[in-house]
N, C-alpha and C positions, 0 to 999 in steps of 0.2 A: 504494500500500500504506500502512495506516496506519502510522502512527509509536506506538511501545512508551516508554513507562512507563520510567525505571530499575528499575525492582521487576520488569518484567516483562524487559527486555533480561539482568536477572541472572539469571531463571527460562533464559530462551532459551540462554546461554551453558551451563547445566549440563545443557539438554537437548542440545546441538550434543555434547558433550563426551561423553555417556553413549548416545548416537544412541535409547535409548527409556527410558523410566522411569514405576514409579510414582511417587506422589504420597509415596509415604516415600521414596523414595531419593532426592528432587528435595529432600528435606526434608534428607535427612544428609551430600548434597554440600555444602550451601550451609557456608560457616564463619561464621557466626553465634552468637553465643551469648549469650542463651541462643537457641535454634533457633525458627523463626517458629512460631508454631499451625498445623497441620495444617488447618482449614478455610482461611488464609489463602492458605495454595498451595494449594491444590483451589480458590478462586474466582479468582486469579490463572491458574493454568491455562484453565478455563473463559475466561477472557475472549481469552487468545493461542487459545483454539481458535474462537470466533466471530471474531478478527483474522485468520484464515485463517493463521496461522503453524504452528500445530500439528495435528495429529489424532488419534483414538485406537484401539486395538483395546479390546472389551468383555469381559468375562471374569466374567460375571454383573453383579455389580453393581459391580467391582473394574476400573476403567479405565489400559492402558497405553499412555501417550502418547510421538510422536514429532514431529519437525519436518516442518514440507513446506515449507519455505526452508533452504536452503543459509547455511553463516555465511559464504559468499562471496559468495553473491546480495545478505544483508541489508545486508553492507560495501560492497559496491558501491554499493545504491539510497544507505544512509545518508549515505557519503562523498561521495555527487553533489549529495547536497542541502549537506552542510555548504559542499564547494566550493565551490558557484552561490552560496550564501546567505552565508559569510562572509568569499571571498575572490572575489567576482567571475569565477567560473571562470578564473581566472588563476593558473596556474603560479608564476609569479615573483611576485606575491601570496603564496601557501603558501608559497615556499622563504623569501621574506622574512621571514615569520612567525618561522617554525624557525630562524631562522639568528640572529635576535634573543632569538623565550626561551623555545626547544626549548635554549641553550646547546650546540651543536653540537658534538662533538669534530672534532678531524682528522681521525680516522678514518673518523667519520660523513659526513665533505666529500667525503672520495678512493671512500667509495664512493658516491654521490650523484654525482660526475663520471663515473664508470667508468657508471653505472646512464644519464644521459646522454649518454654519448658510443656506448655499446651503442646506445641508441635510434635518435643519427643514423644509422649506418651501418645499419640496418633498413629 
């Protein structure tokens, strides 16, 4: 699957959130200000729709779009890549990361053990 644009992963996120929208209301989620031009998200959508992310129902010439990925699907493909690519698919890699300058609280530790020690016993 291809990989998304920030401009476009922000489009994606307000369509996940609103499960269909037009092209105005994809407009008046965003918190932006001043708010992007209306043809800028109408070509930004177009493009998540030939990326196979999205599709639409037609409504004369008045287009309402929704996702055809899950924001659990794209987390998942996305996190496999960062994984593989910036920690070696290595567990203790990631946790090193985070425990160095994610700043971890105690809290975040006991449940990161508890989330752990769940797993072994599975």
């Amino acid at each position: 699957m291809e990989e998304l644009t920030k401009t476009e992963e922000r489009i994606m996120q307000v369509l996940w959130k609103l499960q269909k929208a037009f092209v105005k209301d994809i407009i008046d989620e965003l918190d932006e200000n001043p708010k992007p031009p209306y043809n800028t998200i109408s070509s930004i959508v177009r493009l998540l729709e030939k990326k196979g992310y999205i599709n639409y129902k037609a409504y004369g010439k008045t287009y309402e779009y929704f996702p055809t990925i899950t924001k659990d699907e794209y987390t998942k493909t996305t996190f496999s890549k960062m994984f593989s690519g910036y920690f070696d698919s290595s567990p203790a890699n990631l946790l090193s990361f985070m425990v160095k300058e994610e700043k971890l609280s105690e809290k975040d530790i006991e449940e990161i053990k508890k989330l752990i020690s769940k797993n072994a016993k599975s």
